[in-house]
Structures are given as structure tokens and as C-alpha cells.
C-alpha positions in Angstrom: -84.2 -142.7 61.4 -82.0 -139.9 60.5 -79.0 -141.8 62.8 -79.5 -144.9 61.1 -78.9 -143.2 57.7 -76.0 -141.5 58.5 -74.5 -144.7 59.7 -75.2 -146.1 55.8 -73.2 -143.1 54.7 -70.4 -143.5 56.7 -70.1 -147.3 55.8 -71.1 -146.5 52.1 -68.0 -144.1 52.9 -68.9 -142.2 49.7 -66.0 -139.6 48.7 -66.5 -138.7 45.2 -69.0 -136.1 43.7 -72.4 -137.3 45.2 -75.0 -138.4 42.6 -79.1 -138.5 42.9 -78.3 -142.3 42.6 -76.0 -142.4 45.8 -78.8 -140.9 47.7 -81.3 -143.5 46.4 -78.7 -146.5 47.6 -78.8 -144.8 50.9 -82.4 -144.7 51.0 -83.5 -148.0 49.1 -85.7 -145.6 46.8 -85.2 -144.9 42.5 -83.3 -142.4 41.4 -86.4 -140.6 40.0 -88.2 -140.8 43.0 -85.2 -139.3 44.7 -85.2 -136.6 41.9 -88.9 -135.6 42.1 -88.4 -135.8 46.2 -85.7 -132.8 45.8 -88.1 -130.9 43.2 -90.6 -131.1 45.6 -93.1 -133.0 43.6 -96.7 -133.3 45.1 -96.8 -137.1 45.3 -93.6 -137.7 47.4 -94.2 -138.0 50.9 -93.2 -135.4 53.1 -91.4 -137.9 55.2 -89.4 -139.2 52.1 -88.4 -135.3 51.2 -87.4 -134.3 54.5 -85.5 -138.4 54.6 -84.1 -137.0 50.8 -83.0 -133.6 51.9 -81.1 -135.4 54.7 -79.1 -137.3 52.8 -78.3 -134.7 49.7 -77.3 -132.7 52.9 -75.0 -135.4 54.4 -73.3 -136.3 50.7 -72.7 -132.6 50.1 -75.2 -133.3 47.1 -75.0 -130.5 44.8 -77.5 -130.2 41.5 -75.7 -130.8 38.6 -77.6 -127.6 36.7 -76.1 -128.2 33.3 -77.9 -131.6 33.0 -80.7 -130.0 34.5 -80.8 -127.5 31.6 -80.0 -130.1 29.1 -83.0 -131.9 30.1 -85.3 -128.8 30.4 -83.9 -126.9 27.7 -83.9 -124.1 29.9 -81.1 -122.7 32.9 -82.6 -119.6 34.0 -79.0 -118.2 33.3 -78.8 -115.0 31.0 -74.8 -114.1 30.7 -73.6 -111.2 30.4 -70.6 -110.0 28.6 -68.8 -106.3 29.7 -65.8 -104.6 28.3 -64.5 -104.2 32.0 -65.6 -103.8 35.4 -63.8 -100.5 36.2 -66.5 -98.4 34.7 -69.2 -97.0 36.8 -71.6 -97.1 33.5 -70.7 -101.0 33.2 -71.1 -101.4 37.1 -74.3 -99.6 36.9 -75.9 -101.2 33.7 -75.2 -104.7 35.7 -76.6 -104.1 38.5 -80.0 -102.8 37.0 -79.8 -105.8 34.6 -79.6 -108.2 37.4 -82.5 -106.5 39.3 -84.9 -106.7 36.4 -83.9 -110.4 35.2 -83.8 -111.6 38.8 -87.6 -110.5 39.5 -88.4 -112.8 36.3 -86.7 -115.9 38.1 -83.1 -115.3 36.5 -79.8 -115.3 37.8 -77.0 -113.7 35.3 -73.3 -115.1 34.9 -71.0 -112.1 34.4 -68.0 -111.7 32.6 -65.4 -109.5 31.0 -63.4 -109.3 28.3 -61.0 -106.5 29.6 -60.8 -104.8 26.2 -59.7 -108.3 24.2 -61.0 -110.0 21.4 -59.8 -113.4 22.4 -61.0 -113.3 26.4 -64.2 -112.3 24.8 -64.1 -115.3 22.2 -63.2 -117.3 25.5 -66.5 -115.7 27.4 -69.1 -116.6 24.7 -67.7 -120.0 24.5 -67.6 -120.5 28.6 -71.7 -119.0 28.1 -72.6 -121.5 25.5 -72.0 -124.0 27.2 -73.4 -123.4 30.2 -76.6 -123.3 28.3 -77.3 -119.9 29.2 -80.6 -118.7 28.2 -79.4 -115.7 26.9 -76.8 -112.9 26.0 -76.2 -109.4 26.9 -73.1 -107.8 25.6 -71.2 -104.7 25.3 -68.5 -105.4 22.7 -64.5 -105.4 23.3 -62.6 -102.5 21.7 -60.8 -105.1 20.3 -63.4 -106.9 18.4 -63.6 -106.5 15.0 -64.9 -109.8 13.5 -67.9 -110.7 14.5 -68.3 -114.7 13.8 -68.8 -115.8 17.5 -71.5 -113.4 17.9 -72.8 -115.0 14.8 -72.7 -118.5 16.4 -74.9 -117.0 19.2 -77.7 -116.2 16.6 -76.9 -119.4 15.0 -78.0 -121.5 18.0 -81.6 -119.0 18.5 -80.0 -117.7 21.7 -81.8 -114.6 22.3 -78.4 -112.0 22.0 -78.9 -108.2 23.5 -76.0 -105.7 22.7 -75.6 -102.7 24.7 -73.5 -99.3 24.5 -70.8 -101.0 21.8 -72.9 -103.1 19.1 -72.5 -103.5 15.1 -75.7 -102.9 13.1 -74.2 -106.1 10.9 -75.3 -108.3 13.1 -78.9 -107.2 13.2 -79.5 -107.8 16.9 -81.8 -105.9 19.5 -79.5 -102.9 20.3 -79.8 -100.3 23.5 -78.1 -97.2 23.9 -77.1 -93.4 23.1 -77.3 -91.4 20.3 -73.3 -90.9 19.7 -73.4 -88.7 17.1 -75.5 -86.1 18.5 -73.9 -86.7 22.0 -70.6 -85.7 19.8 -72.4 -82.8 18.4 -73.4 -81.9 21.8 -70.2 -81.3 23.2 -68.9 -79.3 20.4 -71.9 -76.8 20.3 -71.1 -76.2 24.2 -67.3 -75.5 23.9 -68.0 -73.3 20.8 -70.3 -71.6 23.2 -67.3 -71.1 25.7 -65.3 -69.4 22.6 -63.2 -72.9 22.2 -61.6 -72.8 18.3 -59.4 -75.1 18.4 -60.8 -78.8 19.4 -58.7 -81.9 19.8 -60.5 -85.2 20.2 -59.2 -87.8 22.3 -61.3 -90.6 20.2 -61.7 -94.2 20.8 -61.2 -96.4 18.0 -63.1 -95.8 14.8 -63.6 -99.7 13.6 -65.7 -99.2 16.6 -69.8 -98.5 16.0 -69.8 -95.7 18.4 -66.4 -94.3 18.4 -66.7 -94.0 14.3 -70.1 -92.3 15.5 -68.7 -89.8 18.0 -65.8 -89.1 15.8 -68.2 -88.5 13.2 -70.2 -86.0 15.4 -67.5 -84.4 16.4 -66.2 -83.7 12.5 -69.4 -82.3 11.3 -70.1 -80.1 14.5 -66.3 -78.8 14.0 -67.8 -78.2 10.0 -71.2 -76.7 10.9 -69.4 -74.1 13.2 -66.7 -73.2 10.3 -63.6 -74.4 12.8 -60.8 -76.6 10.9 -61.1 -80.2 11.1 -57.0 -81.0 11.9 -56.4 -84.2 11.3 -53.1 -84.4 14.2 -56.1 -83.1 16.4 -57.7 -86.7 16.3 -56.0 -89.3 18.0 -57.8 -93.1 18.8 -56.9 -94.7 21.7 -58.1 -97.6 24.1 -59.0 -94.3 26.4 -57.6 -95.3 29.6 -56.1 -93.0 32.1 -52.3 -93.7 30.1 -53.8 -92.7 26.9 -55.1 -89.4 28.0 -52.2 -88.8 30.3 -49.9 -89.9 26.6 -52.2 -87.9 24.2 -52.3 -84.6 25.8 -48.2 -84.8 26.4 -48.2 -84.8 23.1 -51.0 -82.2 22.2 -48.7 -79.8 24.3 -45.8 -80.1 22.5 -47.1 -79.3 19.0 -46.4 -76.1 17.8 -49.8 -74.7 18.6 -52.2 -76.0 21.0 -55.6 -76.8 21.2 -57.7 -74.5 23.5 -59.9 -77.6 24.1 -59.9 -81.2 24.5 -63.1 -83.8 23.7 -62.1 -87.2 25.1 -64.2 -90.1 24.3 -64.1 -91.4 27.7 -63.9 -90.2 31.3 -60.9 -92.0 32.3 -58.8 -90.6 28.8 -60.4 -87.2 30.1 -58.5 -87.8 33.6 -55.7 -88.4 32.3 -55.4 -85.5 30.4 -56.4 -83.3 33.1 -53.4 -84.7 35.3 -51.1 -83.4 32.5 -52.6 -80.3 32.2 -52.5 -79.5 36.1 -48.9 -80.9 36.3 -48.0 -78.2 33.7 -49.4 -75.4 35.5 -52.1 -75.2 32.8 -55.5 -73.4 33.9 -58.9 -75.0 33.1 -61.0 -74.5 31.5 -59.5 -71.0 30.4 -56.4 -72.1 28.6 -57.6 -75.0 27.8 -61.3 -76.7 28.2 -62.1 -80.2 28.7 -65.2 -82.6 28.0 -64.9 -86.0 28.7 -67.7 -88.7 28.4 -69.6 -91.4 30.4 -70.4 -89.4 34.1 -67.9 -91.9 36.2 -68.4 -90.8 39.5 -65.2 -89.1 39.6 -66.0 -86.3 37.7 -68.0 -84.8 39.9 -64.9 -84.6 42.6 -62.1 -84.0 41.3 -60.7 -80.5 40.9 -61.8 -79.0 38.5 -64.7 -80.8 38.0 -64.9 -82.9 34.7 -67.8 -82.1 32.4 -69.1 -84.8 31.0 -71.7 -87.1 28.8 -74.1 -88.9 31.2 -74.8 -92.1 29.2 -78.6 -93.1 31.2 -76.7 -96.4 32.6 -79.5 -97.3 35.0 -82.1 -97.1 32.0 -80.0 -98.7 29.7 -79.3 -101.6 31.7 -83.5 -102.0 32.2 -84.1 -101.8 28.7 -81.7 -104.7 27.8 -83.1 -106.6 30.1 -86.5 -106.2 29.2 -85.6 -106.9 25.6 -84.3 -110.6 26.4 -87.3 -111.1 28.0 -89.4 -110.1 25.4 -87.6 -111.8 22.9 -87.6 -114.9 25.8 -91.2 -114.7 26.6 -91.8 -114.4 22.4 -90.1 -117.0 20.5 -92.2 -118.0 18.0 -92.8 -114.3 17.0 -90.1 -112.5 14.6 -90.8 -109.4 16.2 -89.0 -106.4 14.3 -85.4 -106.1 15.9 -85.6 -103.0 18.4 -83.0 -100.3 18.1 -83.8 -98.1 21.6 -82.2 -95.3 21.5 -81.5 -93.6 24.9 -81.3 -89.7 25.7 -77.8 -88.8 27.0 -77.7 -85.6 28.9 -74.7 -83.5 28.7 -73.4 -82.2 32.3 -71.2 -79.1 32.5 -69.1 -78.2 35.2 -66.0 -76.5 35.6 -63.4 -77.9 33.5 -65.3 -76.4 30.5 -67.2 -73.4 32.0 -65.6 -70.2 31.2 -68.5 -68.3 32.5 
């Protein structure tokens, strides 16, 4: 049989994108027949699947899964949106994301919006129309306005933000407490006789930057140490900004004795100035940085740091699409989960 319908292909000759109604030419059947044969519908034939599945196989069928969802009104697709793919606390939140959603019968479309608020405009357009299901998101440093996240909640996609989110839009929110994760810090280099702090901040239009800058000023008042306002520089906290920042932080007239950065990869930066100059941590100058990359732990000296709960947060978000999935016709209050960080010193802050 099966030689027979490969010989009907081959004078067919079909080239172009293969359609359920090519295969039902091949096979003298309907095209809904040939549709409930590939869905494995209980009153197809097993014969006429395994003839379908032949043929799909010989055209180099592939499902056209946008229709499918158009016609279903559901993909099974949740996308996800990330800042950048660099970061072990992004890394991490995805992969526990994908393990939670995939037990549920989801498969996630990832992408990134490396820091910009037009490849992130881009990303939520790419998601829409794929139909996704749903949205996770970490918000770009760049992203200010907020109307495409808007149009997600305008269509009743279920939208999750993570790590960077904006109480404006009055979403489901997961993550740490970055005010008291500021404070925190502080407290422990004021422990290590630190009076002079300089914060390496991200940028304040930002939800948790404004909040960790914030932390960091009222710790700074609480403690009676100045609050020096050429002491606070915002950045997009990569390595260059650190490496920049603290070039410049050694050329004013008097240094700091410590330096807060909002970000482990500002904080590695800053500590490749400070070695190049000769300059001993933590006892001339201390250093906190923030997220636990995995580097931290290795390099010499070891970077203190924030540890941000990535795995947890990254379970939590995706158990809030899926109860907001699994709920829709409930307007459950919106859940802000707030997530203990844990602060982790080692020895570029441990005068001890």
C-alpha cells in the first residue's frame, strides 16, 4: 500500500509547503478526516492513521500551530520575555519556569530584549501573534513607557512580571524586597567600620533600582553617614560601567572606603580596577555587589553578594500564570509575592 502511495506523491510531485488537503488528494479521503486521523481521533481507523501518518511523513507535513490556536483559542505557548541571557538569575529563573509550565502541558517561547525598549516592543509583538497563552516578563532597563504591556492586558492575556515590574500596571508581580535587600547591605559594611559608601546604582526610572537606591539612602541616614550625592552613579551595570565608575570614584579627592553595586557584573568590574591599582579588599576599600552570579564565588577575592532566590522565583511565576490560566472567570486579587533574598558575605567585604 505504502509503495503505491509514494508513487502518487512523486507524480503529484508536490513541492510547496504540504497542506492537510495534499494528504487527503493522496489518499482519496476529506480533509477533516485527514485532520482527525493526525489527532488521533477514536473513530479513524487505525489503518487510515498509520496510511495518514505516512503520507504527512512523505510531504514533510508540518502542523501549521498558529491556525491550530486560532481555531482552539488556545497554543499551549506561554512566552517569556528576559532582560538578557548572560545572567545566571535570568538563566536560572528560565529554566525553573520551563520545568513547572512543561509538567502542565506548556512549552515557553523565550526572548530577550538585551536591555532595549524597542527589541522588547519587537518581542511582545512577535508573542502576540503567536497566540501565546501567556506572558512572563522581566522588564528592559530601557523601558519606561509602558503601553505595550498595556495591550497585553488589553487582549486578557494572562501577563506575569518578574524581578523588574511597575506597580502601574497592576499585574501579578514576583520577587525581592529591594529596599530592605539595600538596607541589608549597608547595615553589614557599617558593621565592617565602612563610612564612606558609594553606590554603583542601576537606573532609578526603574521600580527596583529607585527601590535599592532608596534603601541604600535611608540605611546611609539611620546609621548618621552622609548621603554624597557624587557617591551615586546609575548605570546599565555591566562589567564597563563598573570598570568606568570606580575609575572615576578613585580619582575624586577622597575616596570611598566602600562600594554597593547594584549588580554583580558592575561589582566585577569595579573589582578589576581596584586590583589593577594595587588597591586591597576589602580593607581599603569593601565591596558588595548583587544577584549571586556564579562568579562571585571564584574569583579572587570573593564577591559578596545578594542572592536573589532565582530558582523560587522562577516557580512562583509560573504557578501564577497558571493560576490565573486555570481561573479565568475569577478576578482573583492581583498577587504581589515577595521573595526572601539572603545576603552572602565573603571576602571582598569581610574585614574580620
Amino acid at each position: 500500500m505504502f509503495n503505491r502511495l509514494n508513487k502518487c506523491i512523486k507524480i503529484l510531485g508536490i513541492k510547496k509547503k504540504s497542506t492537510i488537503k495534499d494528504i487527503a488528494n493522496v489518499l482519496g479521503l476529506t480533509p477533516s478526516a485527514v485532520s482527525k486521523a493526525l489527532n488521533n481521533h477514536p473513530r479513524i481507523s487505525d489503518k487510515t492513521k498509520i496510511a495518514v501518518k505516512q503520507v504527512a511523513e512523505n510531504l514533510n507535513y508540518q502542523p501549521n500551530h498558529l491556525a491550530s490556536a486560532l481555531r482552539k483559542g488556545k497554543s499551549n505557548l506561554v512566552g517569556v520575555i528576559i532582560p538578557r541571557n548572560n545572567s545566571n538569575f535570568f538563566s536560572s529563573v528560565l529554566e525553573n519556569i520551563e520545568e513547572v509550565l512543561n509538567k502542565e502541558g506548556y512549552n515557553i517561547i523565550i526572548t530577550q530584549s538585551n536591555e532595549s525598549y524597542k527589541k522588547e516592543c519587537n518581542n511582545i509583538e512577535s508573542l502576540l501573534y503567536t497566540q501565546v497563552d501567556g506572558i512572563i516578563a522581566s522588564l528592559a532597563n530601557e523601558t519606561v513607557n509602558l503601553e505595550y504591556y498595556e495591550k497585553i492586558k488589553a487582549k486578557g492575556i494572562p501577563l506575569i512580571l518578574f524581578d523588574r515590574g511597575e506597580n502601574d500596571l497592576n499585574v501579578d508581580y514576583v520577587g525581592i524586597d529591594d529596599y530592605l535587600s539595600s538596607h541589608m547591605i549597608i547595615e553589614h559594611l557599617v558593621s565592617q567600620k565602612c563610612k564612606r559608601i558609594a553606590h554603583i546604582a542601576g537606573f532609578s526610572h526603574s521600580r527596583i533600582y529607585k527601590n535599592r537606591i532608596s534603601g541604600y539612602r535611608d540605611a546611609l541616614k539611620e546609621y548618621n553617614l552622609p548621603i554624597e550625592e557624587d557617591l551615586i552613579i546609575e548605570s546599565n551595570l555591566r562589567i564597563e560601567d563598573g570598570r568606568r565608575i570606580m575609575e572615576g570614584l578613585l580619582n575624586l579627592p577622597k575616596r570611598p572606603d566602600a562600594v554597593y553595586a547594584a549588580g554583580d557584573y558592575a561589582a566585577l568590574g569595579a573589582l578589576q580596577v581596584l586590583k589593577e591599582n594595587n588597591i586591597n579588599v576589602p580593607n581599603d576599600i569593601a565591596l558588595v555587589g548583587f544577584s549571586n552570579e556564579p562568579f562571585t564565588s571564584f574569583v579572587q577575592p570573593s564577591i559578596s553578594t545578594i542572592d536573589q532566590k532565582s530558582e523560587l522565583i522562577g516557580k512562583l511565576a509560573a504557578e501564577a500564570f497558571l493560576n490565573r490560566i486555570e481561573n479565568p472567570s475569577i478576578k482573583t486579587t492581583l498577587n504581589k509575592i515577595i521573595v526572601d533574598a539572603e545576603l552572602i558575605v565573603r571576602d571582598s567585604s569581610n574585614r574580620e
